[in-house]
The first five atom37 places (N, CA, C, CB, O) and aatype in JSON, in Angstrom:
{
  "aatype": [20, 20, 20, 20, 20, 20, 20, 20, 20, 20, 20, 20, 20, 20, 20, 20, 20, 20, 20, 20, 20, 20, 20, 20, 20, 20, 20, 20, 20, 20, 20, 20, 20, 20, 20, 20, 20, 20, 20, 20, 20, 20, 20, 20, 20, 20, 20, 20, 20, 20, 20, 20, 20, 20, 20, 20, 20, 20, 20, 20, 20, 20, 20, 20, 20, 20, 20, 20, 20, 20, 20, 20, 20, 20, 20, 20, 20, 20, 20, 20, 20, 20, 20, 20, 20, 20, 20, 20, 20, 20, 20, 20, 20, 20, 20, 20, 20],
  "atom_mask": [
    [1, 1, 1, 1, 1],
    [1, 1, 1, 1, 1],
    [1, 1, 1, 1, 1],
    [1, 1, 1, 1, 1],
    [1, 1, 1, 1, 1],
    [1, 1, 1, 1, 1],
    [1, 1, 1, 1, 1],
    [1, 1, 1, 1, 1],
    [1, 1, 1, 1, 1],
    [1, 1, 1, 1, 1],
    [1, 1, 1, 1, 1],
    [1, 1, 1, 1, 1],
    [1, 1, 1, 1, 1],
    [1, 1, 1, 1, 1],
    [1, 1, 1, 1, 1],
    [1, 1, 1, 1, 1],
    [1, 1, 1, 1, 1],
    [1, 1, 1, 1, 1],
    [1, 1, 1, 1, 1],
    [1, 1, 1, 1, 1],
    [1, 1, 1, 1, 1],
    [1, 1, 1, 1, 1],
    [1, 1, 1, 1, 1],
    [1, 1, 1, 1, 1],
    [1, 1, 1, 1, 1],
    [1, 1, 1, 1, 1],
    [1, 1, 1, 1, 1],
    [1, 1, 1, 1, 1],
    [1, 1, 1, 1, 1],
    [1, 1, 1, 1, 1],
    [1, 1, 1, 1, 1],
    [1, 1, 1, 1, 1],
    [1, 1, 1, 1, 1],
    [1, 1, 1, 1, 1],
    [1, 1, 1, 1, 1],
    [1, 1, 1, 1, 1],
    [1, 1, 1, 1, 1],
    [1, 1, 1, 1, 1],
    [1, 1, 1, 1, 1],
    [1, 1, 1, 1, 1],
    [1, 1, 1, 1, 1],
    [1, 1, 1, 1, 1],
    [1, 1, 1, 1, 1],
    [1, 1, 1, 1, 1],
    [1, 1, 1, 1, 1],
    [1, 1, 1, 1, 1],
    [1, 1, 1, 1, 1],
    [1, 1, 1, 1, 1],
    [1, 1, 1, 1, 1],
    [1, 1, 1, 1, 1],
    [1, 1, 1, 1, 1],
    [1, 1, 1, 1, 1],
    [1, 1, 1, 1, 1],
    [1, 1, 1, 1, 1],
    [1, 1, 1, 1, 1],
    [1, 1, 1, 1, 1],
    [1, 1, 1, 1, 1],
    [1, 1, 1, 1, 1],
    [1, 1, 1, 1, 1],
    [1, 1, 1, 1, 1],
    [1, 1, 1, 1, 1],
    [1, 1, 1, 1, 1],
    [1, 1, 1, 1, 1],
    [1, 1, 1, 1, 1],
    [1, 1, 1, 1, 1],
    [1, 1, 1, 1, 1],
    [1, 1, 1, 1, 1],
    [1, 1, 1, 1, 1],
    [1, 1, 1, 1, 1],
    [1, 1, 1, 1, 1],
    [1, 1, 1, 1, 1],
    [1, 1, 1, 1, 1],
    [1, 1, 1, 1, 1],
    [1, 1, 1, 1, 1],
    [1, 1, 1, 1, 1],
    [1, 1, 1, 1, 1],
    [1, 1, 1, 1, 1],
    [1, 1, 1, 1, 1],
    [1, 1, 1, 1, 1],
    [1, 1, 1, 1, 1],
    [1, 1, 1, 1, 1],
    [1, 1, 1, 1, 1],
    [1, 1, 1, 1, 1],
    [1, 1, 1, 1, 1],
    [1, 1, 1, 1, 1],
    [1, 1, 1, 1, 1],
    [1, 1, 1, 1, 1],
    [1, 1, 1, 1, 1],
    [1, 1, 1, 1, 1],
    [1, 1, 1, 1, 1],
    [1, 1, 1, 1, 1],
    [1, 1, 1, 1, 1],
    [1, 1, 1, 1, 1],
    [1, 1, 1, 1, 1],
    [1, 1, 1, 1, 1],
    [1, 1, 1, 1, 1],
    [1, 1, 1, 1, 1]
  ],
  "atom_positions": [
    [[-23.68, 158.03, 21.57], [-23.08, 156.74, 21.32], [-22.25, 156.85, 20.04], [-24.15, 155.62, 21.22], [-22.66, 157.58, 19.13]],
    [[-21.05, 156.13, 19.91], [-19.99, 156.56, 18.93], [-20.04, 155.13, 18.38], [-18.39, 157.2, 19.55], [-19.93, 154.07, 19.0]],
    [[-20.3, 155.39, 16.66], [-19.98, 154.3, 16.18], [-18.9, 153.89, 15.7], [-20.58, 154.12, 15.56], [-18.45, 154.97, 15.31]],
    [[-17.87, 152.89, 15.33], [-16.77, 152.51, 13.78], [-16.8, 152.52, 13.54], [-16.2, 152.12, 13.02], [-15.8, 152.66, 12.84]],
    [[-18.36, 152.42, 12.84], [-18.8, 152.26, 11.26], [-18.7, 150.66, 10.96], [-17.65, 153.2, 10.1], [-18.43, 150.13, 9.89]],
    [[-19.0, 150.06, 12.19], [-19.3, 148.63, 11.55], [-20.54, 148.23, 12.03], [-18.25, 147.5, 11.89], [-20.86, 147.07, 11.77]],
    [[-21.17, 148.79, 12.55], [-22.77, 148.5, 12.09], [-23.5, 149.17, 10.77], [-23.69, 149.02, 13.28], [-24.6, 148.76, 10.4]],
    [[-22.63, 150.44, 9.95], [-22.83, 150.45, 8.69], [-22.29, 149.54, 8.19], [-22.56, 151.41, 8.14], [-23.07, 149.0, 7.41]],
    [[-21.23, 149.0, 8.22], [-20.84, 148.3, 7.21], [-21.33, 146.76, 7.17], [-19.46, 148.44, 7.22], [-21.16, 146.01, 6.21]],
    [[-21.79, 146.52, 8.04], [-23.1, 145.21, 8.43], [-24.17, 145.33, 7.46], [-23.98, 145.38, 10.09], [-24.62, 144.42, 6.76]],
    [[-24.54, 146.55, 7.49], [-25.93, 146.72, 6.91], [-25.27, 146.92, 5.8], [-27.04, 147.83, 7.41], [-25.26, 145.9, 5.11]],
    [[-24.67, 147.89, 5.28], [-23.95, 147.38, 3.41], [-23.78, 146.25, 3.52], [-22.38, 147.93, 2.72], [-24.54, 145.57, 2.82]],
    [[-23.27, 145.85, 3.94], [-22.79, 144.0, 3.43], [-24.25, 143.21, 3.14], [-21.81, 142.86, 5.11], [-24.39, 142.56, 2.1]],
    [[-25.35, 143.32, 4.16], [-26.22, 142.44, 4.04], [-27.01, 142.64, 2.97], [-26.86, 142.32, 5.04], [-27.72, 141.73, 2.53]],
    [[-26.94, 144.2, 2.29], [-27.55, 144.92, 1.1], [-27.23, 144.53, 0.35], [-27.49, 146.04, 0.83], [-27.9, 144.12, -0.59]],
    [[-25.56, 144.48, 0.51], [-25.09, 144.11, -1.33], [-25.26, 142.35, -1.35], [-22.84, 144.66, -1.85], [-25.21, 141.65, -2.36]],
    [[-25.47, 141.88, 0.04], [-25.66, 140.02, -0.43], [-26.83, 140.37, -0.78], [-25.61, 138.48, 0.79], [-26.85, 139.71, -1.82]],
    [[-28.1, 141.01, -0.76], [-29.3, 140.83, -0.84], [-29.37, 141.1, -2.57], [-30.15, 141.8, 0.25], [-29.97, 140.37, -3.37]],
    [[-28.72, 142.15, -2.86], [-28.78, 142.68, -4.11], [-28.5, 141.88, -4.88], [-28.14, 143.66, -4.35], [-29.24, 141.49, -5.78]],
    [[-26.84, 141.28, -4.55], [-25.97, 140.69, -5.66], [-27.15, 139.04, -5.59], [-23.74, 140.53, -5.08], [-27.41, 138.63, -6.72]],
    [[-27.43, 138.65, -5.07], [-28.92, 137.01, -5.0], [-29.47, 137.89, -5.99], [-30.38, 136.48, -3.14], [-29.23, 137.74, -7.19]],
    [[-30.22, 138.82, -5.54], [-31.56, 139.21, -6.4], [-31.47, 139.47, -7.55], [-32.25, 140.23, -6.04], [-32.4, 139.06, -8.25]],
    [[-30.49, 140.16, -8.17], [-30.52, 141.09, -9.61], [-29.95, 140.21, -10.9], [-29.4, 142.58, -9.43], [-30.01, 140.57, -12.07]],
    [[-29.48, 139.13, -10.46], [-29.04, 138.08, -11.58], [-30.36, 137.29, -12.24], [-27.96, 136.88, -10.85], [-30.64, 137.36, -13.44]],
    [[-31.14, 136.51, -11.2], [-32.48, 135.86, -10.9], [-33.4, 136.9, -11.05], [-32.63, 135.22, -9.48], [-34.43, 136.4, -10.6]],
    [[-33.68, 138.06, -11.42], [-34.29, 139.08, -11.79], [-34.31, 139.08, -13.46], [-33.63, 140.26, -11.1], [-35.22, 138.73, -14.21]],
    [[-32.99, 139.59, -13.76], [-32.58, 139.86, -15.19], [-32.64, 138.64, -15.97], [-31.18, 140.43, -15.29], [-32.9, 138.69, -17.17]],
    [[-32.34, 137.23, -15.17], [-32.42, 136.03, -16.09], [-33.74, 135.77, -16.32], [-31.77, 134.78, -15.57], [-34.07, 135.4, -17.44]],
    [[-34.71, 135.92, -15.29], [-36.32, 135.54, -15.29], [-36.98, 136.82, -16.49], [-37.14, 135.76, -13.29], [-37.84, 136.44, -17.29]],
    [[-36.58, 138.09, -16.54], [-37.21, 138.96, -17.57], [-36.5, 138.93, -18.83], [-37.3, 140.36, -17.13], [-36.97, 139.6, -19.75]],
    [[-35.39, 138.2, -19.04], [-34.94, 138.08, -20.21], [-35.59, 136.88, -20.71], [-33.56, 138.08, -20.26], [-36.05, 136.74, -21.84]],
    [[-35.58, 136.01, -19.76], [-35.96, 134.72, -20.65], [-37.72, 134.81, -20.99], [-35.53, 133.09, -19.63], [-38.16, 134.16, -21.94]],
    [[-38.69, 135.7, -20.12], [-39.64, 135.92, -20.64], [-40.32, 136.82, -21.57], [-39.96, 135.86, -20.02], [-41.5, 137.16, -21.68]],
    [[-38.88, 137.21, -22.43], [-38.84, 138.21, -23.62], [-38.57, 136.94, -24.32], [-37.67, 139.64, -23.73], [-39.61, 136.59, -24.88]],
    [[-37.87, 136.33, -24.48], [-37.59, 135.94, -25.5], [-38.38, 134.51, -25.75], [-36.2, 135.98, -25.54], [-38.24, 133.92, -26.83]],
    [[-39.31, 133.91, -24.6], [-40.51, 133.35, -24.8], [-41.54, 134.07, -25.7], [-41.01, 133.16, -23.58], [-42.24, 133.45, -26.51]],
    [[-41.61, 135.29, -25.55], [-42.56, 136.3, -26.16], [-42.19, 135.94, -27.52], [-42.36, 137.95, -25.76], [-42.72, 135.18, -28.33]],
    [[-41.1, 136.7, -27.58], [-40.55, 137.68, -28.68], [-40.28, 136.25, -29.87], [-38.8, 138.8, -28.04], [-40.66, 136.58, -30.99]],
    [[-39.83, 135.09, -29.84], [-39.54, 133.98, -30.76], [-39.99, 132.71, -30.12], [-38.04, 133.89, -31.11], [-39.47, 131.64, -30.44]],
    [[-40.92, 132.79, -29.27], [-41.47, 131.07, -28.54], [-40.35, 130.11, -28.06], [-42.32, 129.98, -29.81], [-40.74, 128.99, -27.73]],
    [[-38.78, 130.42, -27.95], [-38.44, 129.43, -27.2], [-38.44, 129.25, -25.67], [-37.45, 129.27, -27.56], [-38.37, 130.21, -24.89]],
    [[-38.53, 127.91, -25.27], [-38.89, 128.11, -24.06], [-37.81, 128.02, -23.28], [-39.83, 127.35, -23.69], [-37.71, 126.83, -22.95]],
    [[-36.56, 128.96, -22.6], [-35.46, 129.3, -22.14], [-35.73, 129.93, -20.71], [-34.8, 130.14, -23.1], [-34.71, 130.26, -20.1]],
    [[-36.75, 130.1, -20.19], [-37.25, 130.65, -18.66], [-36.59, 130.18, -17.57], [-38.65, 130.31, -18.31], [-35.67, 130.64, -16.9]],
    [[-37.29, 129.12, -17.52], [-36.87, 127.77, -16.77], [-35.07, 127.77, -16.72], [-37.57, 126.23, -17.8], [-34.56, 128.02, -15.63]],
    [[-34.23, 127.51, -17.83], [-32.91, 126.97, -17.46], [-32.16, 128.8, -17.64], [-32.23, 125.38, -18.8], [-30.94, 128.98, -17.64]],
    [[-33.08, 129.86, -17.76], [-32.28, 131.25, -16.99], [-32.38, 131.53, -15.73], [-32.66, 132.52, -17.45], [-31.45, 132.07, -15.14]],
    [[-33.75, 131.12, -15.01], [-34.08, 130.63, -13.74], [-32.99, 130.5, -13.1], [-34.77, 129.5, -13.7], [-32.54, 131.29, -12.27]],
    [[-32.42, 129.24, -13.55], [-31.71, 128.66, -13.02], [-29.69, 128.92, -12.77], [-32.23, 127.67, -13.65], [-28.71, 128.79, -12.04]],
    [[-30.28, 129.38, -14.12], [-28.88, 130.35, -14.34], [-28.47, 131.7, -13.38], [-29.02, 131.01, -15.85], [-27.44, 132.1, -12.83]],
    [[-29.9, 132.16, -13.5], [-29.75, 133.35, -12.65], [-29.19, 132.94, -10.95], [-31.34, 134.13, -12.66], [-28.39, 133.57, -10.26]],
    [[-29.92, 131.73, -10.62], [-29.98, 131.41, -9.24], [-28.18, 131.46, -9.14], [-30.93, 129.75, -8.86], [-27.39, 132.21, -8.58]],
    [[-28.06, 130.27, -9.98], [-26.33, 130.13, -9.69], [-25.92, 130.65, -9.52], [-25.46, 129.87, -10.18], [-25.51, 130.69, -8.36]],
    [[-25.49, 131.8, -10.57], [-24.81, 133.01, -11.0], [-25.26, 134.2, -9.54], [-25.49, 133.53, -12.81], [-24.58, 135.23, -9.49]],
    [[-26.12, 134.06, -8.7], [-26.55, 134.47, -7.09], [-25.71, 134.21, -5.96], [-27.76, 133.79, -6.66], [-25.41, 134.91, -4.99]],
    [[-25.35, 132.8, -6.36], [-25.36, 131.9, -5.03], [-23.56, 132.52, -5.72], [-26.21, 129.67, -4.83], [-22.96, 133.41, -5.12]],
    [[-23.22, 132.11, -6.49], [-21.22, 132.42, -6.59], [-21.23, 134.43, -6.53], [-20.2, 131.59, -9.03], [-20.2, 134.97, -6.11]],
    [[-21.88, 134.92, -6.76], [-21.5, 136.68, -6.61], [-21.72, 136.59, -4.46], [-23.38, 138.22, -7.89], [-21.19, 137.41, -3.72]],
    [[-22.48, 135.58, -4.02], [-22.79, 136.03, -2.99], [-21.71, 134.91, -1.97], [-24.48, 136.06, -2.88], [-21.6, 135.06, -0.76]],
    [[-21.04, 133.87, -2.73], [-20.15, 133.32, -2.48], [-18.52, 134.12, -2.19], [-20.31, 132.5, -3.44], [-18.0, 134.39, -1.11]],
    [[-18.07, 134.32, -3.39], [-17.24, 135.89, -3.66], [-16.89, 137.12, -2.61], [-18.1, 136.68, -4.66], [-15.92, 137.56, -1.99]],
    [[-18.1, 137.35, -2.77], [-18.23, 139.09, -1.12], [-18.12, 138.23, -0.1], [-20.21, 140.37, -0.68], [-17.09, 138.56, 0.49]],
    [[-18.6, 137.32, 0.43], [-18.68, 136.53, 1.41], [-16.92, 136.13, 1.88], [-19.69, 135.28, 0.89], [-16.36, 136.46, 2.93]],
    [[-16.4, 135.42, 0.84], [-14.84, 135.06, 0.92], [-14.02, 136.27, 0.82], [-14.37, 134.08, -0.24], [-12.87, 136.3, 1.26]],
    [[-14.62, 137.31, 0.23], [-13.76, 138.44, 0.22], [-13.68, 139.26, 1.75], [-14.31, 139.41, -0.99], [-12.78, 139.73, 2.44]],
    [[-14.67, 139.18, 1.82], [-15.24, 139.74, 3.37], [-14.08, 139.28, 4.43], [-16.96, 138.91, 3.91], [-13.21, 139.87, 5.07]],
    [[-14.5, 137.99, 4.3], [-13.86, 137.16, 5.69], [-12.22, 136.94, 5.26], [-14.78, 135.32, 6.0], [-11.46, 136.51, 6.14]],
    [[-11.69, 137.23, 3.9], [-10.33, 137.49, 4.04], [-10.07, 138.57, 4.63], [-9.7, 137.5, 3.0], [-9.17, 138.72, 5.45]],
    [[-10.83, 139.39, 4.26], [-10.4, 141.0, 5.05], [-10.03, 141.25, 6.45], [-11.57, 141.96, 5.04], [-9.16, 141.95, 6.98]],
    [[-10.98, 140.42, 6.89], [-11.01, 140.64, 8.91], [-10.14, 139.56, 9.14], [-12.8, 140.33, 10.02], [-9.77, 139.6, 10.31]],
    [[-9.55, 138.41, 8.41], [-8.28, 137.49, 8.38], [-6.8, 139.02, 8.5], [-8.32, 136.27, 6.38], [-6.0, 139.33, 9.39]],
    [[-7.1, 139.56, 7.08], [-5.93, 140.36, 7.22], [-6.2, 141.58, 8.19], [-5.48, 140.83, 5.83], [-5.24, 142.35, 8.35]],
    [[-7.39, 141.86, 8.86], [-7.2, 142.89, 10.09], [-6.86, 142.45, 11.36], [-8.36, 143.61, 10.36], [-6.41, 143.22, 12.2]],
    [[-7.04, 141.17, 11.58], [-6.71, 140.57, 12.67], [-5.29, 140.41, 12.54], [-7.43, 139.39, 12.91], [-4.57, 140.88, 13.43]],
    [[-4.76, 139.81, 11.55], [-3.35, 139.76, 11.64], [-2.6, 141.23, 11.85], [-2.87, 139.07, 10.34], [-1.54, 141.3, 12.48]],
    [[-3.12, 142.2, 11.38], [-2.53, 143.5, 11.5], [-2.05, 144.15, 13.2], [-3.71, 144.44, 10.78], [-1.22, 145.02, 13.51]],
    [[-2.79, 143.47, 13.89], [-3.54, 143.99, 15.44], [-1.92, 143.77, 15.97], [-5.21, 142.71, 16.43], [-1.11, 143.05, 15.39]],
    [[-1.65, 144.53, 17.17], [-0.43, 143.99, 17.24], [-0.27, 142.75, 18.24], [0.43, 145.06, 17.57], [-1.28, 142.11, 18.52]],
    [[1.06, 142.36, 18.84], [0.9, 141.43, 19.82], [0.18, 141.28, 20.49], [1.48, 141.34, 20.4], [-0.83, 140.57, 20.48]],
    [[0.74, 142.15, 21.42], [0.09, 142.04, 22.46], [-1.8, 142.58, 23.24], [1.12, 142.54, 22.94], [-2.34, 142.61, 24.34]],
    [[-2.13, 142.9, 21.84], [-3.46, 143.21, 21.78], [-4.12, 142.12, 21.07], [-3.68, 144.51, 21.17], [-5.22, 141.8, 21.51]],
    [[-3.69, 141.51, 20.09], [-4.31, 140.11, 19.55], [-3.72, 138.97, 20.54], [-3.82, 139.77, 17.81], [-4.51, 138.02, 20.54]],
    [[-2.82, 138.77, 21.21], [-2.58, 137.51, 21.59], [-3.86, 137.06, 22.52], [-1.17, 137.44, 22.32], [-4.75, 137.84, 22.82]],
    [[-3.81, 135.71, 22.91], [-4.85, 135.17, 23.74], [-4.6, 135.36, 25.05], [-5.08, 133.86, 23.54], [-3.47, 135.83, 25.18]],
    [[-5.28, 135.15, 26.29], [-4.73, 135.96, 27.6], [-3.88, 134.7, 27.94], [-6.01, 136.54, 28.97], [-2.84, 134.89, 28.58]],
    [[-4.24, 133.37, 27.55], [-3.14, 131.95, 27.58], [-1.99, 132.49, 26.89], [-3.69, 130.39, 26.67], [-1.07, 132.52, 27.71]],
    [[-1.61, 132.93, 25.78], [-0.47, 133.15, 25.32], [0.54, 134.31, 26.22], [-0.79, 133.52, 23.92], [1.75, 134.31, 26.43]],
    [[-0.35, 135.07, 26.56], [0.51, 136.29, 27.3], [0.66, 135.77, 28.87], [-0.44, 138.0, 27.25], [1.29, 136.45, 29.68]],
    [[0.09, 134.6, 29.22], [0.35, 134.46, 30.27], [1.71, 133.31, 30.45], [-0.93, 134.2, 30.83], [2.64, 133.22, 31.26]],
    [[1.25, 132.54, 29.24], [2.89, 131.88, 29.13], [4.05, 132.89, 29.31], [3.2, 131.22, 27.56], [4.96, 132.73, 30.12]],
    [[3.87, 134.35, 28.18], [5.09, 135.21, 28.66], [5.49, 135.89, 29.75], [5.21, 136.01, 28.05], [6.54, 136.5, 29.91]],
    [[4.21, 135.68, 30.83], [4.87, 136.58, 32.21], [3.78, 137.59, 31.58], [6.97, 137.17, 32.38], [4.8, 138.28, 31.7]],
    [[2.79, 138.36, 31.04], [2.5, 139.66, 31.09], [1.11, 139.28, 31.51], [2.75, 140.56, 29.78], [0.36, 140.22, 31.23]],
    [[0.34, 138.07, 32.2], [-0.78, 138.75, 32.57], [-0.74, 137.95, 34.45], [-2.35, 138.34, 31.25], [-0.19, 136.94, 34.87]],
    [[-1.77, 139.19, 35.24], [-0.92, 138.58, 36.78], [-2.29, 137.61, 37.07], [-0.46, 140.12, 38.47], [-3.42, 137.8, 36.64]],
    [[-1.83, 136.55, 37.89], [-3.02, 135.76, 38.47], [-3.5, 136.72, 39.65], [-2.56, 134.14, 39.05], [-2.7, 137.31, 40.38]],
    [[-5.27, 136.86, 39.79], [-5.63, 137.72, 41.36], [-5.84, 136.29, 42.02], [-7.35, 139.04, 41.49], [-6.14, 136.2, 43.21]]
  ]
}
């Protein structure tokens, strides 16, 4: 069985959304519980939260970047391989059986 390489690139994509959520909300939750330690303020909670955000827009980003991409591969395709079988049939190129 021959792949494109877009069932790798499925599984990268779903890696790097998984990553780019996790590692912000990671680093904000162990920073802010250093510095609870390290000088008692209590900053956990609103890095928490920071981290989350700062998740949700990196995973916003790849997401819009993504789906511009297959915007500009689709447009690339040529006519008569992207048109709809309604459009090519307005021109005469597809036959009724």
């Amino acid at each position: 069985m021959k792949y494109n390489g877009s069932v790798y690139r499925s599984f990268v994509l779903i890696t790097q959304l998984g990553l780019s959520m996790l590692v912000p909300i990671f680093l904000c939750t162990f920073i802010g519980g250093f510095l609870e330690d390290q000088f008692q303020i209590p900053v956990t909670l609103p890095l928490i939260i920071l981290g989350i955000l700062a998740g949700i827009r990196n995973t916003y980003v790849i997401v819009r970047n993504v789906l511009k991409g297959q915007k500009d591969r689709v447009r690339d395709i040529p006519s008569g391989l992207g048109s709809s079988v309604s459009e090519r049939k307005e021109e005469g190129d597809v036959r009724d059986n």
